[in-house]
N, C-alpha and C positions, 0 to 999 in steps of 0.2 A: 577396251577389248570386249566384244561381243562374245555372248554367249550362242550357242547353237540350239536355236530353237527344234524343240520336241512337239512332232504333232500328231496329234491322234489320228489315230485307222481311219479311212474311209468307209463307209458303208458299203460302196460300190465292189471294194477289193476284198471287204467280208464276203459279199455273196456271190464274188466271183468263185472265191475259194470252195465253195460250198457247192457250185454247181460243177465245178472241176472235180472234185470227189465221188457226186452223184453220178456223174456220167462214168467216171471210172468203173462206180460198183455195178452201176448198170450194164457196162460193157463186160466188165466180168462174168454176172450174172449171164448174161447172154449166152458169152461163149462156153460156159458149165450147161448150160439147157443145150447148148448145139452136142457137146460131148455126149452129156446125156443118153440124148437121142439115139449118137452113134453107136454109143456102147448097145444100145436095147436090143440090138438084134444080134447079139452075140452072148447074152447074159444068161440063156437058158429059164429057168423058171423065174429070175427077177425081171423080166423083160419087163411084163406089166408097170412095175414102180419104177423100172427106170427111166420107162418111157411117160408115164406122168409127172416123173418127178420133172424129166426135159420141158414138158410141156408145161409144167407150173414155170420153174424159173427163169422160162423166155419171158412167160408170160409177166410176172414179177420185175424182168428186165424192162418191160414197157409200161408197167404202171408207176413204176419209181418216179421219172420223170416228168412224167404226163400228167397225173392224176394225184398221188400220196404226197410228194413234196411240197408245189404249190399247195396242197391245204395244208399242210403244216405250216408255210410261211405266211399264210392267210391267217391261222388262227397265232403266230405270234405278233402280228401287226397291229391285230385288234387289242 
């Protein structure tokens, strides 16, 4: 009778998982800076912040992928 062999994670399915998260927070992020935005013209005296805060975390939403995460898997490769 055979046993059922156990085998270890792929790499490939590690970092699928990883980018499937990424892009979640980064969709998140997104749609918070689109809300943001909306709210700014109804906010009264927070307009200003709200409308940079929009404007920072769209922006956050496109450097997550592009930019911050490859370097972190760059510097965990090395």
């Amino acid at each position: 009778m055979s046993q059922p062999v156990v085998e270890s994670r792929d790499e490939d399915s590690v970092e699928a998982a990883g980018t499937a998260v990424a892009t979640f927070f980064a969709f998140v992020l997104f749609l918070g800076g689109l809300a943001l935005l909306a709210i700014s013209f109804d906010v009264g005296d927070a307009a200003p912040w709200t409308f940079t805060g929009g404007i920072l975390a769209i922006g956050l939403a496109f450097a997550l992928p592009t930019t911050i995460l490859p370097a972190l898997e760059d510097r965990q490769g090395s």
